[in-house]
C-alpha positions as a Python dict, from the first residue, in 0.01 Angstrom:
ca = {
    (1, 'X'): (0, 0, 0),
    (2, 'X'): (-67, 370, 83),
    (3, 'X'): (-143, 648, -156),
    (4, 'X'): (216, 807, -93),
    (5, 'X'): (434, 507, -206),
    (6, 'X'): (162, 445, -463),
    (7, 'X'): (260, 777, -622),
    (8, 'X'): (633, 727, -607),
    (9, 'X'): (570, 393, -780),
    (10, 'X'): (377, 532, -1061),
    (11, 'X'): (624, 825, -1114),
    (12, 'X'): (900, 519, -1139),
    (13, 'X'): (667, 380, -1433),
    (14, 'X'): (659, 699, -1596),
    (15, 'X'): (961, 793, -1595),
    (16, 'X'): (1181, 446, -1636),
    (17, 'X'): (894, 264, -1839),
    (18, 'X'): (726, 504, -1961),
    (19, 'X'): (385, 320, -1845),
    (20, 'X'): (117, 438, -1632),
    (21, 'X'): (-112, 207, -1470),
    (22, 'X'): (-82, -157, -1531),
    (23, 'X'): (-391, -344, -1653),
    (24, 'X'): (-522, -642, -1407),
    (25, 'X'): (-709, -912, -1486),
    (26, 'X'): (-1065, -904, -1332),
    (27, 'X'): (-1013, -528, -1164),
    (28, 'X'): (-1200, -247, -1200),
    (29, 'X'): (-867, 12, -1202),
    (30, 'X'): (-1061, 297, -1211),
    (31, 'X'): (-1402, 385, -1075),
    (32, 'X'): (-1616, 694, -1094),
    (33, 'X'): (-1827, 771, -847),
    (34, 'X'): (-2140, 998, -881),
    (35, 'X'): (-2202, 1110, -479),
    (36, 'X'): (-2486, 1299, -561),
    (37, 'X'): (-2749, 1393, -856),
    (38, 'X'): (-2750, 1736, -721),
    (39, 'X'): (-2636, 2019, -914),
    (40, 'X'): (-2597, 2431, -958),
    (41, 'X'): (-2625, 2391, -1294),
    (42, 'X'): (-2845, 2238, -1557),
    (43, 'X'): (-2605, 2186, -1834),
    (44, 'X'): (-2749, 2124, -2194),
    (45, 'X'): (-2510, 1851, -2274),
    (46, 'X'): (-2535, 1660, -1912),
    (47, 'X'): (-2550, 1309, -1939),
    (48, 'X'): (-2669, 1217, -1602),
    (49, 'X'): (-2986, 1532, -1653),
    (50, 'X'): (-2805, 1634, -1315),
    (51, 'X'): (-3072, 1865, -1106),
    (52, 'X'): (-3188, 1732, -783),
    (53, 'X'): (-3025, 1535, -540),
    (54, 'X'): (-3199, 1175, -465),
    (55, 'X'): (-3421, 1125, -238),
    (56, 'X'): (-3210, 796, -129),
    (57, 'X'): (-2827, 902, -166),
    (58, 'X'): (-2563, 684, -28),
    (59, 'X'): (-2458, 767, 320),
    (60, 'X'): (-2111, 829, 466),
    (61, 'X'): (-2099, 520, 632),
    (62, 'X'): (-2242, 294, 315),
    (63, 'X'): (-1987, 468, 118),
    (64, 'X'): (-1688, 386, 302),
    (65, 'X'): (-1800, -3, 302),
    (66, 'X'): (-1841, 33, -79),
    (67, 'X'): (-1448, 209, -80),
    (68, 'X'): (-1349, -129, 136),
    (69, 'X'): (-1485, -347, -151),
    (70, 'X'): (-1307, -136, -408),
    (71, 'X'): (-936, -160, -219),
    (72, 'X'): (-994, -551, -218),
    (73, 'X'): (-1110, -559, -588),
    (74, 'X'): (-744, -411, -644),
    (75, 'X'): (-924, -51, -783),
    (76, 'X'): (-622, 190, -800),
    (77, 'X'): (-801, 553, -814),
    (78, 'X'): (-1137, 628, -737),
    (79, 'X'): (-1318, 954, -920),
    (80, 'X'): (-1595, 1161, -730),
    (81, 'X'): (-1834, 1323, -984),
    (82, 'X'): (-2190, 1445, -971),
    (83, 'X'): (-2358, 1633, -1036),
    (84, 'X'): (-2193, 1932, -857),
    (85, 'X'): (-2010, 1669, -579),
    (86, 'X'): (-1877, 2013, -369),
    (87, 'X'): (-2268, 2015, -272),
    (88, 'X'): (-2150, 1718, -64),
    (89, 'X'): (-1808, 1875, 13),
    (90, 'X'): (-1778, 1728, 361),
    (91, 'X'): (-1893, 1391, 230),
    (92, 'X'): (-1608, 1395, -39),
    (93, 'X'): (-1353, 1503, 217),
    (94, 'X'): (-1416, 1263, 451),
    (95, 'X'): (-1449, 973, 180),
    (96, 'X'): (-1090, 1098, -4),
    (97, 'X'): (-890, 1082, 330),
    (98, 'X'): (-1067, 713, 381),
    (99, 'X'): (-947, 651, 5),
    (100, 'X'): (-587, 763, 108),
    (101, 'X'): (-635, 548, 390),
    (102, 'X'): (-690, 256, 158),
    (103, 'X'): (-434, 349, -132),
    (104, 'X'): (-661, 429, -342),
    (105, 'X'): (-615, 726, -546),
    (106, 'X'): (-916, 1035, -495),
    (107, 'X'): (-977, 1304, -796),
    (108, 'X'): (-1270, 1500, -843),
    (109, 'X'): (-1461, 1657, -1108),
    (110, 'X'): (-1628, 1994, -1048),
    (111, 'X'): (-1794, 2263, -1288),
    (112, 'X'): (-1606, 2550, -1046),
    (113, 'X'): (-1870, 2721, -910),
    (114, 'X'): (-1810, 2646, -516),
    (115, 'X'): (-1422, 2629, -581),
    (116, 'X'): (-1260, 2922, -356),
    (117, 'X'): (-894, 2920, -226),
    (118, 'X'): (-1030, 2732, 120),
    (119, 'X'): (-1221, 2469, -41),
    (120, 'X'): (-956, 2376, -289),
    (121, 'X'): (-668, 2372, 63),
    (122, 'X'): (-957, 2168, 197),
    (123, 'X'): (-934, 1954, -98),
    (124, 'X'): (-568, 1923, -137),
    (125, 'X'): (-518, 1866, 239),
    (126, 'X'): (-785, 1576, 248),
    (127, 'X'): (-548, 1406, -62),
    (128, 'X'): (-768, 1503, -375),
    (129, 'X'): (-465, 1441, -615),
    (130, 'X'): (-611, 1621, -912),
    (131, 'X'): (-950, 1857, -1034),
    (132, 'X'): (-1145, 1805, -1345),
    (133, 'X'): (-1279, 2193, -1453),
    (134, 'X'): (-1477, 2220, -1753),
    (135, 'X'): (-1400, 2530, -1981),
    (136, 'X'): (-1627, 2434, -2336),
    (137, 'X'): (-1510, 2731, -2507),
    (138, 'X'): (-1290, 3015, -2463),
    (139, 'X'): (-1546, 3242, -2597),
    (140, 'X'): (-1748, 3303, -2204),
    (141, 'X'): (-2103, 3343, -2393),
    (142, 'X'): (-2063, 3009, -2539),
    (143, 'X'): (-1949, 2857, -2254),
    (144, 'X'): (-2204, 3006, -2073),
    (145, 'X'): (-2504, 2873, -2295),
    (146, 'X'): (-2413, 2519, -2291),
    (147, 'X'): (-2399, 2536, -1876),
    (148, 'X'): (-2755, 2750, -1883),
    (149, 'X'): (-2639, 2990, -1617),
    (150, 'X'): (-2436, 3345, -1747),
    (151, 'X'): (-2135, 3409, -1542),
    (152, 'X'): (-2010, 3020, -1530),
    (153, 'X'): (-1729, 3095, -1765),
    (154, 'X'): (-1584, 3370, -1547),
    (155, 'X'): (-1625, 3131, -1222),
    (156, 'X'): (-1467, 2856, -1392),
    (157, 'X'): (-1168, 3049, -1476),
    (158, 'X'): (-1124, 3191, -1171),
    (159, 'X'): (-1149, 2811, -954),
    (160, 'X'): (-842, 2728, -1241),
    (161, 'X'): (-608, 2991, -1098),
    (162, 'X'): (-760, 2913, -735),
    (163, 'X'): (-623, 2538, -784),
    (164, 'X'): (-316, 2620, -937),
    (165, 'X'): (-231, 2882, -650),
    (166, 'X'): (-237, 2608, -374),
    (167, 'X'): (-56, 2349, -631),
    (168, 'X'): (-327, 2126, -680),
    (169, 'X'): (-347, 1923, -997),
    (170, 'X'): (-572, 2053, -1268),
    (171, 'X'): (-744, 1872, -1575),
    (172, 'X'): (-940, 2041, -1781),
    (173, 'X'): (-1235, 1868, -1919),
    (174, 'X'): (-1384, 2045, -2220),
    (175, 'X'): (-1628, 1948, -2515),
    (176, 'X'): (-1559, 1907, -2837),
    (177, 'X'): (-1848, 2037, -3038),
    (178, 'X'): (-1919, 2096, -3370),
    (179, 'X'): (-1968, 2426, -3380),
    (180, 'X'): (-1722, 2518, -3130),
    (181, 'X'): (-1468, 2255, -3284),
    (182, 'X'): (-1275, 2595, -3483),
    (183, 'X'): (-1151, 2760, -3142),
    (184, 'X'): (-1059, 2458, -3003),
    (185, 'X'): (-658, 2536, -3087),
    (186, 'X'): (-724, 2926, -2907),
    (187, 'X'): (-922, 2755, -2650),
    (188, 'X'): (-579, 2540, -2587),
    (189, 'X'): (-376, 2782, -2617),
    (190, 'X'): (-523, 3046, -2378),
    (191, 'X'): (-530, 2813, -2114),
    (192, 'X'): (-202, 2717, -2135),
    (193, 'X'): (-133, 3063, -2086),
    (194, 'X'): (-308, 3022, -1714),
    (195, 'X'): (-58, 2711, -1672),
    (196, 'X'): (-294, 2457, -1756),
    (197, 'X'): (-101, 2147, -1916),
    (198, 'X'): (-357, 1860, -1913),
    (199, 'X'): (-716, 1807, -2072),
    (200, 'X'): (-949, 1606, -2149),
    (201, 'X'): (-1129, 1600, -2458),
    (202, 'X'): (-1502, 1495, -2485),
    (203, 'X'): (-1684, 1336, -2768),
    (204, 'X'): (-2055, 1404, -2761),
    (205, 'X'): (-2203, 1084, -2610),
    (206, 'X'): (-2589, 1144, -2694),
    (207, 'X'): (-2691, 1022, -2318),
    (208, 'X'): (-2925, 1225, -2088),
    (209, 'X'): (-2966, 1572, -2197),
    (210, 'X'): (-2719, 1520, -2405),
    (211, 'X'): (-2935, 1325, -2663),
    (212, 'X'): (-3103, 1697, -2730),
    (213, 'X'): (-2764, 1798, -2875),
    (214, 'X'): (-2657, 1515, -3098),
    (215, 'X'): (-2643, 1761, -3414),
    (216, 'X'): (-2356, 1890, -3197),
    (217, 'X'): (-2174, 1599, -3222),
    (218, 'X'): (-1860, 1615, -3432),
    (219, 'X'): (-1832, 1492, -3794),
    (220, 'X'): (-1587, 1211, -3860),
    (221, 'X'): (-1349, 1423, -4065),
    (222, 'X'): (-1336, 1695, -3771),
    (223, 'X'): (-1266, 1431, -3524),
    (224, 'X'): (-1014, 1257, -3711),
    (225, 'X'): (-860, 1552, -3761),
    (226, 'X'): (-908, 1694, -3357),
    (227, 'X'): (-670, 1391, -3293),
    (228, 'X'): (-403, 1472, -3536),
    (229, 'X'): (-423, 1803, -3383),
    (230, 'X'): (-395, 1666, -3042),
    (231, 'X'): (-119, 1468, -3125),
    (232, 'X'): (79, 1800, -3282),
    (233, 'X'): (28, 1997, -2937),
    (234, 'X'): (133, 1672, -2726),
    (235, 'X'): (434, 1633, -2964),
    (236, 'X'): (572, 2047, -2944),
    (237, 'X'): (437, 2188, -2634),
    (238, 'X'): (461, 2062, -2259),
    (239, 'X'): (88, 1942, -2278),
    (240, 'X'): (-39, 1615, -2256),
    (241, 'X'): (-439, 1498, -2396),
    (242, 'X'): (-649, 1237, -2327),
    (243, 'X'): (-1013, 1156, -2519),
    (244, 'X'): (-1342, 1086, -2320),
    (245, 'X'): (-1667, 980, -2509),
    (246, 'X'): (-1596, 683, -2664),
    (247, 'X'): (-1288, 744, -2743),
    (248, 'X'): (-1037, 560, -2564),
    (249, 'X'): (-760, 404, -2791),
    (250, 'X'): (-666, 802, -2852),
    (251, 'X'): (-355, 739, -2611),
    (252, 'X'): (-245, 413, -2847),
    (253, 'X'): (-312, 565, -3139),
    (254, 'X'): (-107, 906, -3016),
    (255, 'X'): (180, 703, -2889),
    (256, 'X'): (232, 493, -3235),
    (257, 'X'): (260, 854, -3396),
    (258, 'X'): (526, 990, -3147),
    (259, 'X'): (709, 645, -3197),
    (260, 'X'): (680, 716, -3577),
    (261, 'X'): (879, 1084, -3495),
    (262, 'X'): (1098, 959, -3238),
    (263, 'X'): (920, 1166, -2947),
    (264, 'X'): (746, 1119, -2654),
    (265, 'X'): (418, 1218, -2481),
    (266, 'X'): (556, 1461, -2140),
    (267, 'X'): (551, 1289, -1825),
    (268, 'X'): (294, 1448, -1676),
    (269, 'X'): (-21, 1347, -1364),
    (270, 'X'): (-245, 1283, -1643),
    (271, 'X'): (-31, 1015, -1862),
    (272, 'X'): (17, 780, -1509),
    (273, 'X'): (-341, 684, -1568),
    (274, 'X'): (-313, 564, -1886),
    (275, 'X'): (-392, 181, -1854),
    (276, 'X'): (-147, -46, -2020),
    (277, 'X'): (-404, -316, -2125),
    (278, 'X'): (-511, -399, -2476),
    (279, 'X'): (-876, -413, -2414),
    (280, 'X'): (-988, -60, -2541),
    (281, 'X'): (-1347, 47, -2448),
    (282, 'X'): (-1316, -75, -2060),
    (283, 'X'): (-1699, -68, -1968),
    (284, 'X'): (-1776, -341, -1728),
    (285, 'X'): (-1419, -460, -1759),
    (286, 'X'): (-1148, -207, -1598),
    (287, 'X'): (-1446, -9, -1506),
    (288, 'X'): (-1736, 104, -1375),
    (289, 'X'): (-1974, 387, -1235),
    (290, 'X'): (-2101, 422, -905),
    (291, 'X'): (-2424, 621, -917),
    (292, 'X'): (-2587, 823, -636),
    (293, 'X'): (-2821, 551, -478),
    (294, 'X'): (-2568, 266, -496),
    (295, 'X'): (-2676, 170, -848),
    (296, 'X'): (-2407, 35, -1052),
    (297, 'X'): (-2317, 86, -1431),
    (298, 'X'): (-2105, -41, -1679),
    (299, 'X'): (-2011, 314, -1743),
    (300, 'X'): (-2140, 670, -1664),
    (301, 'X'): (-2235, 664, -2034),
    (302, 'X'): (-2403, 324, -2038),
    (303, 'X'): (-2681, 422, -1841),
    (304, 'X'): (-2768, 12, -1738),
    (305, 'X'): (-2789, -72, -1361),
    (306, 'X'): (-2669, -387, -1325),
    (307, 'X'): (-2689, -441, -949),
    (308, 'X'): (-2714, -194, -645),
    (309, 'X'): (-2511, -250, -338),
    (310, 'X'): (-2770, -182, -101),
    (311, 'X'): (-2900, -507, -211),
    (312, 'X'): (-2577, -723, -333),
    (313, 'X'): (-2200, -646, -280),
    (314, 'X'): (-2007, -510, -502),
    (315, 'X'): (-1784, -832, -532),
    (316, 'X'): (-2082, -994, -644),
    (317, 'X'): (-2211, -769, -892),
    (318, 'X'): (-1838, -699, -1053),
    (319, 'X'): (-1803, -1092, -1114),
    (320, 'X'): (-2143, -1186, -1126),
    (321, 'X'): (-2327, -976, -1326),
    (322, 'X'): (-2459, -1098, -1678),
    (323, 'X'): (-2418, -768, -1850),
    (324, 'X'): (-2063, -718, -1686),
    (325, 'X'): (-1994, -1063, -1843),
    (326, 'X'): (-2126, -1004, -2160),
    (327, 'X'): (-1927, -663, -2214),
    (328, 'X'): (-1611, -858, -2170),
    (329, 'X'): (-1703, -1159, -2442),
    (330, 'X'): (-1556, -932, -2737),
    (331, 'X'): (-1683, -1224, -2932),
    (332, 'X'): (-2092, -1117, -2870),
    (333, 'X'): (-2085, -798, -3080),
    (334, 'X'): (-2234, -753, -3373),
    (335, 'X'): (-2249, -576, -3696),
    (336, 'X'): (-1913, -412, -3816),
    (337, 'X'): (-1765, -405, -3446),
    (338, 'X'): (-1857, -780, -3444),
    (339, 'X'): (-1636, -834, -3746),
    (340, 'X'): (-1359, -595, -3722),
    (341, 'X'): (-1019, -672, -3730),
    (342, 'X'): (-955, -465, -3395),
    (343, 'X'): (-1243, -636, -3252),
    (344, 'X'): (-1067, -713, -2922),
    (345, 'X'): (-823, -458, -2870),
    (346, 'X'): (-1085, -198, -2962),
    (347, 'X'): (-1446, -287, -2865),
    (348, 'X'): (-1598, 57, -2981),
    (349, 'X'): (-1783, 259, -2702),
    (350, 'X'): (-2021, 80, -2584),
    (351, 'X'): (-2226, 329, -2445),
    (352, 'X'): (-2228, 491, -2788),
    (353, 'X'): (-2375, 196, -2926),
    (354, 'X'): (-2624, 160, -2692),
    (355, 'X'): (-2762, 549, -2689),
    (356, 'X'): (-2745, 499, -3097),
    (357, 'X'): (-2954, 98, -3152),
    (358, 'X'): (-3093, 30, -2794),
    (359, 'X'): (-2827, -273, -2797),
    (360, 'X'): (-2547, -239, -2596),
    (361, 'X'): (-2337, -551, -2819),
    (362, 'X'): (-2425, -333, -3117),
    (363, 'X'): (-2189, -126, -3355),
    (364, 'X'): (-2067, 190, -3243),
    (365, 'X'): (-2127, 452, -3545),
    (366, 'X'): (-1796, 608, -3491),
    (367, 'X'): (-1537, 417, -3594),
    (368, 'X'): (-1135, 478, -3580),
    (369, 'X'): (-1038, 172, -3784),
    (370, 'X'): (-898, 366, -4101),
    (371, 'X'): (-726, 591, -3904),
    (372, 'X'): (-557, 328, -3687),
    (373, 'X'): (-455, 119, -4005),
    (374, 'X'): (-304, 482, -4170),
    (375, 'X'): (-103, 497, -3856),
    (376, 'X'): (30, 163, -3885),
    (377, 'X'): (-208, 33, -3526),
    (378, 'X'): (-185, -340, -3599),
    (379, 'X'): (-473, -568, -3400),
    (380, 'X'): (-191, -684, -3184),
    (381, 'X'): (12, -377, -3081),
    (382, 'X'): (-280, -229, -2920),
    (383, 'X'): (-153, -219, -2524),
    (384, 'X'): (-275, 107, -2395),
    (385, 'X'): (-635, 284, -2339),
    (386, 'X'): (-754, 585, -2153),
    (387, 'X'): (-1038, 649, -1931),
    (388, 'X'): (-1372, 775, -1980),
    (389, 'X'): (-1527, 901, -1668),
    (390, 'X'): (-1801, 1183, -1598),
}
């Protein structure tokens, strides 16, 4: 199935079902893929301590054998990410029009920095359907700090308008912190004022550098309260949210509320990747991360390799794997996750649970469950989960 009719038939789900992707047993859906360790900057929150490249990145040629396995696992978009991945611009071209080739789906997160008007034509012309740009706050010094180099916010800004220019899709990925968590609605609001109409929101996951920041992370009232806000904006303006970080029943828990008020979430890029599947944290199970080297991981934020596809194909790891098989045994977790109620359609994060105990089966310390049961989330209605990529 190419990428083109692929499109048209998720636009159909949108719009007549309102349904994005549909979940499939035994498939990772969605797959991020880190093409290099390499970065411009050297973020204080990165979870992959992005700086230098490997010494033993994938090559072209390895990659498009791994994209090959992917189209026959039945993986429906594919997400370059990095480090900075424009370091390996004519790698990512090259590997997005093989995608297309394949029907599978190319995006790309970038921090901005190498994003002029040719790169992003480049981009768009080689089938990149959609950019991830961080903006962390709309204040530029703060935004500026937590990427370590001055002038990022400005640059940032500036690839935004580039992207929108040539009509390419933009996300933007931003952090909610605690002590940024105030200007989050200003933060919203000014870039909707660019023409920006779809983020996505990140929980501090303490992984990688990020572990030096975990008295960033936000309190459980502010986060509870983040989503309420969320759900306001997606409910009045012509927006549309999705959490990353551990969060991923926010597009459930959003749509009970708009069924509550007789609305609807807009039908916008970001909403046709919403998985219809009630299986929550989707680590090792609709999922996974393709690191630099060929390493595989449950998840960018569950930092585990559990095979490397120099040395095993990816068919085998996905199936084979005893971590893989474990994450999907809802029944093997423990502590309050182990005995909650929304134990299966849930799952916590489990890369939050593993960065927290050292155990990635283990409870995840933030927990949703009151604010699901306020909402009226039963156990059973739970059919729809967002991704968590980076």
């Amino acid at each position: 199935m190419g990428v083109g009719f692929k499109l048209f038939e998720l636009m159909l789900r949108q719009k007549l079902l309102d349904r994005g992707l549909e979940g499939k047993p035994n498939s990772p859906l969605i797959v991020s893929y880190a093409v290099t360790r390499a970065c411009n900057l050297r973020c204080l929150h990165c979870h992959v301590s992005a700086r230098e490249p490997m010494p033993n990145e994938l090559t072209l040629q390895e990659a498009m054998h791994a994209v090959d396995e992917l189209a026959s696992l039945g993986t429906e978009a594919l997400i370059f990410s990095g480090g900075e991945p424009l370091l390996r611009k004519n790698f990512i071209l090259a590997l997005a029009e093989y995608c297309v080739d394949l029907g599978i789906l190319p995006a790309m997160l970038t921090n901005g920095l190498l994003l002029n008007r040719r790169v992003a034509e480049e981009l768009k012309d080689a089938g990149i359907l959609a950019v991830g740009i961080p903006i962390d706050s709309i204040v530029p010094a703060n935004h500026d700090k937590l990427r370590n180099l001055p002038g990022t916010f400005d640059k940032a800004i500036q690839a935004i308008k580039t992207c929108l220019d040539v009509d390419l899709e933009v996300v933007i990925t931003t952090m909610a912190l605690k002590d940024t968590y105030a200007e989050i609605p200003q933060r919203i609001n000014s870039l909707a004022q660019l023409g920006v109409k779809q983020f996505a929101v990140y929980d501090l996951v303490p992984v990688g550098r990020g572990k030096d920041m975990m008295d960033q992370a936000m309190d459980q009232t502010q986060r509870v309260n983040l989503i309420r806000y969320l759900y306001q904006m997606q409910e009045t303006k012509d927006l549309l949210f999705t959490m990353s970080g551990g969060i991923p029943l926010y597009p459930e828990l959003v749509s009970k509320m708009h069924k509550i008020n007789g609305t609807k979430p807009c039908n916008l890029f970001l909403k046709q990747f919403w998985v219809h599947d009630s299986i929550g944290c989707h680590a090792g199970i609709a999922y996974f991360s393709l690191r630099p080297n060929g390493d595989v991981y449950p998840c960018t934020f569950l930092p585990i390799t559990v095979g490397n596809i120099r040395e095993r194909s990816l068919t085998d790891i996905w199936f084979n794997s005893p971590v893989l098989n474990q994450l999907r045994q809802r029944n093997l977790l423990k502590g309050k996750c182990g005995e909650c109620q929304y134990r299966s359609g849930c799952g916590g994060c489990r890369g939050r649970a593993y960065a927290c105990t050292g155990d990635y089966l283990e409870s995840d310390p933030v927990c949703l469950q009151d604010l699901l049961v306020e909402q009226g989330v039963s156990p059973s209605s739970i059919n729809c989960f967002g991704w968590c990529v980076g």
